[in-house]
Wavefront OBJ file of the C-alpha trace (Angstrom):
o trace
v 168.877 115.450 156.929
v 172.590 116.490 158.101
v 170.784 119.339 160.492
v 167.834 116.765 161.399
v 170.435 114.699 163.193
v 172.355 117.121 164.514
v 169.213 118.714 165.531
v 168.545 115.182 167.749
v 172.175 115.180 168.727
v 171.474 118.437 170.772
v 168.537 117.055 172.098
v 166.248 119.462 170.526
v 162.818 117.399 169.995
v 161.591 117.988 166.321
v 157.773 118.559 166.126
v 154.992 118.082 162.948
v 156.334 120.645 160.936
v 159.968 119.464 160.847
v 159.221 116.273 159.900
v 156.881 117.587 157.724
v 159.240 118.992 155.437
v 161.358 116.211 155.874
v 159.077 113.121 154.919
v 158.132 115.723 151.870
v 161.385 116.178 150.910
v 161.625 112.087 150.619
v 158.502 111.681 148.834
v 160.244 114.045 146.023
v 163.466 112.403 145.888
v 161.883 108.836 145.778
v 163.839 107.991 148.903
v 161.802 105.081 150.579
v 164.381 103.960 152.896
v 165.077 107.283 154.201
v 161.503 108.039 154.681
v 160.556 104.891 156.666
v 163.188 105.429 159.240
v 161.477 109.072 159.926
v 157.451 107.181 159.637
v 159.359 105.114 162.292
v 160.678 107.783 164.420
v 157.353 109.700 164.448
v 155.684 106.545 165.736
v 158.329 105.884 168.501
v 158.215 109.530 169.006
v 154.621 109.677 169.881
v 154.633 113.256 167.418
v 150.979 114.075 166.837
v 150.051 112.650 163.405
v 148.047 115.601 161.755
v 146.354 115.575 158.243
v 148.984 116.952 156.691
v 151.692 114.792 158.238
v 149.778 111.764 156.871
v 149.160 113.130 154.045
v 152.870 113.758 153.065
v 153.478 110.428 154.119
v 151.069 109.041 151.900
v 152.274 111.108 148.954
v 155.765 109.763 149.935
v 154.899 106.400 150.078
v 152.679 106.889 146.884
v 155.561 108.518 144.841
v 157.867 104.979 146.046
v 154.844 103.565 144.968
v 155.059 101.458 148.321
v 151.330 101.017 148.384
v 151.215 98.990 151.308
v 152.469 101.093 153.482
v 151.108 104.150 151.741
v 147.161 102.410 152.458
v 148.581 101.718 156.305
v 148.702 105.520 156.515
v 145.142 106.459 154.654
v 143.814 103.292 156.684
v 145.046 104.849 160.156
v 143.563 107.840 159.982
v 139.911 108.712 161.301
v 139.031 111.628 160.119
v 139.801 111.952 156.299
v 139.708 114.791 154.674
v 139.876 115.454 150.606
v 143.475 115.887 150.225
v 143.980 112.725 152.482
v 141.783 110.844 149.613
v 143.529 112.438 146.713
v 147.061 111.601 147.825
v 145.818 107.601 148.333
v 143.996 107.922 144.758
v 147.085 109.546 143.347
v 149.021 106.893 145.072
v 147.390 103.982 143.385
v 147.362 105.636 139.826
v 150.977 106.270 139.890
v 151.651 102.584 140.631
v 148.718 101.651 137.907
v 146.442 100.145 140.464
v 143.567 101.107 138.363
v 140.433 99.189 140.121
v 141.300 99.963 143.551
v 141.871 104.135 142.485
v 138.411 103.821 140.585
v 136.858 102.294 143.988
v 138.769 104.518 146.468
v 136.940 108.093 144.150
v 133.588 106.041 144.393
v 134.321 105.182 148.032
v 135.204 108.731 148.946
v 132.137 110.130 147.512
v 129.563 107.667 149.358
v 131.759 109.022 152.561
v 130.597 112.937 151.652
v 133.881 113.945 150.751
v 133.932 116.473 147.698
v 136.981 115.989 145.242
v 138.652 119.044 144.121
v 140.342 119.825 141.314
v 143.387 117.677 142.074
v 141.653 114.718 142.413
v 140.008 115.395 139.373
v 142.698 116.023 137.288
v 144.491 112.421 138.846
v 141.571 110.498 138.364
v 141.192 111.808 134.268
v 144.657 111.141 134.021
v 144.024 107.721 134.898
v 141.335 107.491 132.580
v 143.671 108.640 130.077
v 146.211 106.156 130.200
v 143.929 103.180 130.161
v 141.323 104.434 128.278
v 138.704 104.135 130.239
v 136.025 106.681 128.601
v 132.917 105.590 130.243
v 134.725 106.081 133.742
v 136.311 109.443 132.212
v 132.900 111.086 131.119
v 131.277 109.693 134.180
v 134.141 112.179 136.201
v 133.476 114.879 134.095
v 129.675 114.426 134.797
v 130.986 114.579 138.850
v 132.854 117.820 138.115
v 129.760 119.797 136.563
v 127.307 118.437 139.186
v 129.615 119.310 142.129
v 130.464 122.471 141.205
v 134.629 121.637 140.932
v 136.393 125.122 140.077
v 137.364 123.816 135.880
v 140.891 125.972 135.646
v 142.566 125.783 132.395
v 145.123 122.414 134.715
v 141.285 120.805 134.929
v 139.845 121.463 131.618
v 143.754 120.423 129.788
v 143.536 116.795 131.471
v 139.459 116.420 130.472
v 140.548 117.626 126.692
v 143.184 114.741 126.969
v 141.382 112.095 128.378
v 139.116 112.728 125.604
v 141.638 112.557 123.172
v 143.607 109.763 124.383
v 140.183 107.510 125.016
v 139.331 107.799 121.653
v 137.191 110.640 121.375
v 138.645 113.235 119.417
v 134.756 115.046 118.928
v 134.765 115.421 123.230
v 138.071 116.798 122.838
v 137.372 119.568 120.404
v 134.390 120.267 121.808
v 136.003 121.441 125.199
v 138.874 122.918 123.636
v 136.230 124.963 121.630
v 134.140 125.387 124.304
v 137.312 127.119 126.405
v 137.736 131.246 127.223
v 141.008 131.004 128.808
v 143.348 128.618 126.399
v 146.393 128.415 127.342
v 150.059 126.995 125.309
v 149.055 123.648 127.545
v 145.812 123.176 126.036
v 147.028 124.027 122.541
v 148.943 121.258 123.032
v 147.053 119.276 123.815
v 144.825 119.398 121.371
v 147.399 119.615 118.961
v 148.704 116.388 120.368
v 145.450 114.831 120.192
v 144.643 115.425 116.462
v 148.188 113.973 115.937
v 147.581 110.686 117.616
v 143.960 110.564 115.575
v 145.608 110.893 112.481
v 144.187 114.452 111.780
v 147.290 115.387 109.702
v 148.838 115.807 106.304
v 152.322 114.819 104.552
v 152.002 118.147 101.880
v 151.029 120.624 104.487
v 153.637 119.247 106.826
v 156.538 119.600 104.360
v 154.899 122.883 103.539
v 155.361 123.863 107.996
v 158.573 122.910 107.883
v 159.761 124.809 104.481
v 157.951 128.217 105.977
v 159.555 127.719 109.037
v 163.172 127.556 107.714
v 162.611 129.892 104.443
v 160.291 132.489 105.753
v 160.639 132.636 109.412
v 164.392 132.323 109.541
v 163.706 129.592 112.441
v 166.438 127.118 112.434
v 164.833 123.265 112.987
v 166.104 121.149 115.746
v 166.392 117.543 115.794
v 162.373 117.201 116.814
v 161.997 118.547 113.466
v 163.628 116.493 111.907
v 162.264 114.158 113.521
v 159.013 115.002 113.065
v 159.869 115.362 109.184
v 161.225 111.595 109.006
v 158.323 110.174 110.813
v 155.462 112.048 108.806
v 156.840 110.893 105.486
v 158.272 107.395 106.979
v 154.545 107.098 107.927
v 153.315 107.523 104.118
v 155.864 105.471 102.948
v 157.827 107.892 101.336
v 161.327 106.073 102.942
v 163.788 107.115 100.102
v 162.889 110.918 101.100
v 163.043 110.109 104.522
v 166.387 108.516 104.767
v 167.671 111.541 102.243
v 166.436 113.860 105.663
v 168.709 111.640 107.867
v 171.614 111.643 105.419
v 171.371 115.750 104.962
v 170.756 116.745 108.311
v 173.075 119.404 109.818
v 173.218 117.928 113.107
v 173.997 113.959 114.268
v 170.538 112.103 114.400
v 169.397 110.308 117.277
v 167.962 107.348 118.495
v 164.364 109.035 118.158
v 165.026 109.564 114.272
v 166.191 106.322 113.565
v 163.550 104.135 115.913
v 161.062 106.764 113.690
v 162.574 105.772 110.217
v 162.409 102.054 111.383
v 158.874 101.763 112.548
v 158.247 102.709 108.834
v 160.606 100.439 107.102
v 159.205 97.726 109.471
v 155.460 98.898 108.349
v 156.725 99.120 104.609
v 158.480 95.874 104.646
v 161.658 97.713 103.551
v 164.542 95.282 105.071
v 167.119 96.612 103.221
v 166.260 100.087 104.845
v 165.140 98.686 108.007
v 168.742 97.263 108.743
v 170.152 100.032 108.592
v 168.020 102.086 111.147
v 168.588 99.211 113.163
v 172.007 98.601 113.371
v 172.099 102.479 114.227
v 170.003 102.125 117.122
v 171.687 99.016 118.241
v 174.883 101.310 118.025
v 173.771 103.946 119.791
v 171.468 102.323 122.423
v 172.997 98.562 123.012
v 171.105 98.068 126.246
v 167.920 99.146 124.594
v 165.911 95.517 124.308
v 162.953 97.318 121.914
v 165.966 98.212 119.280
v 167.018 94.594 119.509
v 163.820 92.887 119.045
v 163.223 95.634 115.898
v 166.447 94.051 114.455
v 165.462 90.724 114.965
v 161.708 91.212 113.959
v 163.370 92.500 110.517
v 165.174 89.670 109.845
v 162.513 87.431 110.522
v 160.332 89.247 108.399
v 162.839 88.676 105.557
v 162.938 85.039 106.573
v 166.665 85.354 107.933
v 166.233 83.036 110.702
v 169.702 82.439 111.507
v 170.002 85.904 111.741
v 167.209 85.803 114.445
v 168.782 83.504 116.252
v 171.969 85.343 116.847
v 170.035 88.295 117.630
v 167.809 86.775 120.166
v 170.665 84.791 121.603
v 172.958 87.873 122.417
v 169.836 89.228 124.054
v 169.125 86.226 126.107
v 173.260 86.482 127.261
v 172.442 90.429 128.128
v 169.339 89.551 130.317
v 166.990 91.142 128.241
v 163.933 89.896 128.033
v 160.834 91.515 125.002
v 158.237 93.095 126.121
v 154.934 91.079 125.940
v 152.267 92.404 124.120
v 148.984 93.816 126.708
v 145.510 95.344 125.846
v 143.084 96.579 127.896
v 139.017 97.229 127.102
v 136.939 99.248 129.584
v 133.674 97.091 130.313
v 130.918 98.563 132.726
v 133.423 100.485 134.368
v 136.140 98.143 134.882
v 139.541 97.421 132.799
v 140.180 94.015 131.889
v 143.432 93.094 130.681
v 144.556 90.798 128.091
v 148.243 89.146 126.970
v 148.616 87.120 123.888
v 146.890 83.554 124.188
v 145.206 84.843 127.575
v 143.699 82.174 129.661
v 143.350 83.512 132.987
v 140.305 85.761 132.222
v 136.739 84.302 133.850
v 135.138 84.472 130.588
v 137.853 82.662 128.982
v 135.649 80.293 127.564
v 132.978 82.703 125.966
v 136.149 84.794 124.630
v 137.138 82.018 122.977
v 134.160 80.737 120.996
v 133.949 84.532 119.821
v 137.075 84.014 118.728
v 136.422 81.280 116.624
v 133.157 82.965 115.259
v 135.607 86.042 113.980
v 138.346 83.439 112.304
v 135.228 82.169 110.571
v 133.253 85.238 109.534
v 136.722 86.669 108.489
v 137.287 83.489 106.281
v 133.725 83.949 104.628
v 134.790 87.969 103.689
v 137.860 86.894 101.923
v 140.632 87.490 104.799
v 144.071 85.949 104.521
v 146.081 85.707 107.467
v 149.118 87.688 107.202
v 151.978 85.578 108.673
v 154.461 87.858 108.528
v 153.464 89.437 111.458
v 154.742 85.946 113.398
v 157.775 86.195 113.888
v 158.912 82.545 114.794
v 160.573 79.648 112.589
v 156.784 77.744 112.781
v 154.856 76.010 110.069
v 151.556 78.659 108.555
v 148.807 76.602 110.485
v 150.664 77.007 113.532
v 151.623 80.956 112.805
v 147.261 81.650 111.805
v 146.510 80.220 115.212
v 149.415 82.465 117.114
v 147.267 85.189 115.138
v 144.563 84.368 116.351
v 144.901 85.242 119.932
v 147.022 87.940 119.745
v 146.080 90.410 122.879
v 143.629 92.864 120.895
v 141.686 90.202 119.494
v 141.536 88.354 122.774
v 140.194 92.059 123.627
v 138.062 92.858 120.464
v 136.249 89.682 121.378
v 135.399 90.191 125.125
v 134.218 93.704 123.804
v 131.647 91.625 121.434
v 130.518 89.585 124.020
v 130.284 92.169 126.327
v 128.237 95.211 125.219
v 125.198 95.762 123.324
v 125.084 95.911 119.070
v 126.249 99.030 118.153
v 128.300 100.169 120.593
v 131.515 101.828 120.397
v 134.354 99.432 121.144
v 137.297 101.119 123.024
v 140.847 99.361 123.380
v 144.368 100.255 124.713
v 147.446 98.407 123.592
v 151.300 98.553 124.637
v 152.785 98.368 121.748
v 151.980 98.639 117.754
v 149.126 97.095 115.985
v 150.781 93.937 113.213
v 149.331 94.476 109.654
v 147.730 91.053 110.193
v 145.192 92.551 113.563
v 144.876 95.888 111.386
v 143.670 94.028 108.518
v 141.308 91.859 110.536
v 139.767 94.612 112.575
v 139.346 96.406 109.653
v 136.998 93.722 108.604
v 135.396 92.787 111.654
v 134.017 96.501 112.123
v 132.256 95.947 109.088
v 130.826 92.609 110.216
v 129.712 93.271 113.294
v 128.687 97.026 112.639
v 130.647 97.851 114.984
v 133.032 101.296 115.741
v 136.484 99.410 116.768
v 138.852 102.091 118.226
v 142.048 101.370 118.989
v 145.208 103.185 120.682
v 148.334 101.219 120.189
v 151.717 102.920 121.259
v 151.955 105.375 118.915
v 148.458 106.766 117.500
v 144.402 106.343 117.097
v 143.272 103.785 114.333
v 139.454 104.515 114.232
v 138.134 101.179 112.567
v 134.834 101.550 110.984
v 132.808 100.035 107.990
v 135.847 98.269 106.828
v 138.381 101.073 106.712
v 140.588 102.983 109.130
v 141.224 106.265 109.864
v 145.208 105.847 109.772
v 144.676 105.263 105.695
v 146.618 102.117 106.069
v 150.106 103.737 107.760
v 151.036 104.211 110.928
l 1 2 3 4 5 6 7 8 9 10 11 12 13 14 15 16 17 18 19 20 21 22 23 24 25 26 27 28 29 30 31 32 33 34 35 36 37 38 39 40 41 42 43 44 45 46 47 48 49 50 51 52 53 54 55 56 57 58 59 60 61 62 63 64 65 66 67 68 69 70 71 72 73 74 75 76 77 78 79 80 81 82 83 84 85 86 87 88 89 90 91 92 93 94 95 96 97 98 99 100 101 102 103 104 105 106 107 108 109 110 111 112 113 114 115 116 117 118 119 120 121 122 123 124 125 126 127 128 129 130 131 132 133 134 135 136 137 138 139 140 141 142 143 144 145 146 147 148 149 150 151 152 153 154 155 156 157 158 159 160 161 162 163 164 165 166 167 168 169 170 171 172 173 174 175 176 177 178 179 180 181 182 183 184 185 186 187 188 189 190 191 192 193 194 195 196 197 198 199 200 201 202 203 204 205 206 207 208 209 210 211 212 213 214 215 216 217 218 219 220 221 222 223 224 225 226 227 228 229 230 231 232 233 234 235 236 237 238 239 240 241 242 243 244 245 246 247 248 249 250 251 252 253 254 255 256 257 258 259 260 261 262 263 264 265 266 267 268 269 270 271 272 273 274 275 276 277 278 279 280 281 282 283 284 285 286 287 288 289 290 291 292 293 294 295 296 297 298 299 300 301 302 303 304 305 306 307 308 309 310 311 312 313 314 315 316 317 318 319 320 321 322 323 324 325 326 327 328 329 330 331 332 333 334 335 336 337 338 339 340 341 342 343 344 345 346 347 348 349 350 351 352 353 354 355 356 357 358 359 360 361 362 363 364 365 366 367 368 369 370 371 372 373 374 375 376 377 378 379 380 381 382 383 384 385 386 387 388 389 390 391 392 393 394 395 396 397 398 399 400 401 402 403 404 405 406 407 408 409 410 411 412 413 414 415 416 417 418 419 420 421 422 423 424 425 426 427 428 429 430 431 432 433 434 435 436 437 438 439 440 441 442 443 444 445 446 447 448 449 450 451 452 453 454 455 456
């Protein structure tokens, strides 16, 4: 930028390929500011806009995630060509406009434009992270009819939308499928039977002894980490904490939020404090740590406790995250929150949310209350239950799609015991597959038990 202006000091008129490199340059730094002043100075310029300088500015805009200005670009330009139509798709994905990337891919096709493999692999991302299968297998249908090139970048982001939309059989079957496997795709895969539970305490502990007593390899703190989680996970907390205690190097915030998850799940307080206060120490600005801490006491019925914890928050301007799931439906991700009332079929969500409470009643369920954590009388704390996001979700799905079908949901943050125990039942009820991916793994739901074995 220091030679761009002295390059206009001496009156030397820049041309595309300068300011191609330049408005690149922005989009990598995420310098927004500093890239509208040169989309300004091209204008005022009068520089010929080619496809690539448009394109760069899109992908600048898109990486800013400015996507009104970024759509001004794609919108200004006649003739589009694919990598035009990739950047805006990529643009909208990376600022988690879902619909309107979905619409721009179908849009581009009914314009004759082919996708290639980038656009591929940023539209299966997208499918990834909302789990939107139906839209995922429908792409992968568009990238065998077309005639897309399927390198091993291509066939690594099919094998994890796959994985991360619930279907661990797709998953293996392209990973099996696959000549030219690379350490990304191994992975992956790897990855993905780890999220779906495809994994065992003994053989773990077994890994980790042959890798220190036969292989000489000494662990780092992801193994350890690892370690804690796979037997915090099984509720083995006294051998995890030993792990902590006896490690040869200082633990860190990712073994402790580990080792509290599970004292959380395991309703170990006593245990739970301790992680907590750790990560408190160690991350004080860190509102998830703080609302673990709090969420403890409450569960121990500490509610003075709670208070103090919630009030220093409030003083520190931090605010919890709210809970969000998300159910693919003909193509299209709704969204829920907790107590949701905004969605158009609020009203049909909601009597299938009393038929659950009552079909649940009739198989024996008791709501778990622990899993509210506010000073509120039970009545009030079953109803709270009641809508919590992946119900609100769960039930739109039931509404929504025919008997038998799969049900596919995403959610921000873990599922409570109380939703795990519910959907648990309701799978049996309504014969129904319930799969959901909260922020840490798979729980396929189905005839009344789960995949996870009950810990997660």
């Amino acid at each position: 930028m220091n030679l761009f202006a002295r390059m206009i000091e001496e009156r030397i008129k820049p041309n595309g390929i300068t300011l191609l490199s330049l408005v690149v340059e922005c989009g990598f730094l995420g310098a927004l500011e500093l890239g509208k002043q040169l989309h300004v100075y091209i204008v005022r310029s009068d520089i010929y806009m080619s496809l690539a300088l448009a394109t760069a500015l899109v992908d600048m805009y898109g990486n800013c995630e400015d996507i009104e200005n970024a759509k001004a670009v794609f919108d200004s330009v006649e003739n589009k060509d694919v990598t035009i139509w990739s950047a805006m798709i990529a643009a909208y994905a990376k600022a988690h406009c879902t619909d309107q990337a979905f619409d721009l891919f179908v849009k581009m096709r009914d314009n004759g434009v082919t996708p290639n493999q980038v656009t591929m692999t940023t539209m299966l991302s997208l499918c990834a992270e909302v789990g939107a299968h139906d839209m995922g297998k429908w792409v992968h249908t568009v990238v065998q009819r077309q005639g897309v090139e399927m390198d091993t970048i291509l066939k690594t982001a099919l094998l994890e939308m796959y994985a991360k939309c619930g279907d661990i059989d797709g998953a293996w079957k392209l990973f099996s499928e696959a000549k030219d496997r690379d350490i990304g795709m191994w992975n992956a895969m790897m990855a993905g039977f780890g999220m779906h539970g495809c994994g065992l305490v003994e053989e773990g502990k077994l890994m980790f002894d042959k890798m220190v007593h036969e292989f000489a390899l000494v662990p780092k703190i992801e193994h350890y980490g690892c370690m804690v989680d796979l037997l915090g996970r099984a509720g083995r907390l006294d051998e995890a904490y030993d792990i902590i205690k006896n490690m040869p190097i200082r633990e860190n915030a990712i073994i402790w939020s580990a080792f509290l998850a599970a004292c959380k799940l395991h309703r170990n307080a006593v245990l739970g404090e301790i992680a907590a206060r750790q990560l408190v120490h160690l991350e004080p600005q860190n509102c998830g740590y703080n609302v673990s801490i709090s969420n403890i006491y409450a569960m121990a019925n500490r509610w003075n406790d709670v208070a103090g914890v919630r009030k220093a928050m409030k003083s520190k301007g931090m605010r919890k995250e709210p809970g969000l799931s998300c159910i693919e439906v003909n193509g299209y991700v709704h969204e829920f929150i907790m107590g949701d009332r905004t969605h158009p079929e609020i009203e049909k969500i909601n009597v299938m949310v009393s038929d659950m409470g009552n079909k649940l009643k009739e198989a024996g369920y008791r709501a778990d209350t622990s899993a509210v954590l506010k000073n509120i009388d039970e009545e009030e704390k079953e109803t709270a239950l009641n809508y919590h996001s992946e119900k609100l979700a769960m039930a739109f799905g039931l509404i929504s799609t025919a008997p038998g079908t799969p049900i596919r949901i995403v959610k921000n943050l873990r599922v409570c015991n109380d939703c795990h125990t519910a959907t648990k039942l309701l799978s049996k009820i309504y014969q129904r597959v319930i799969i959901v991916r909260d922020r840490k793994r798979f729980h396929h739901f189905r005839d009344g038990t789960c995949s996870c074995g009950d810990y997660w």
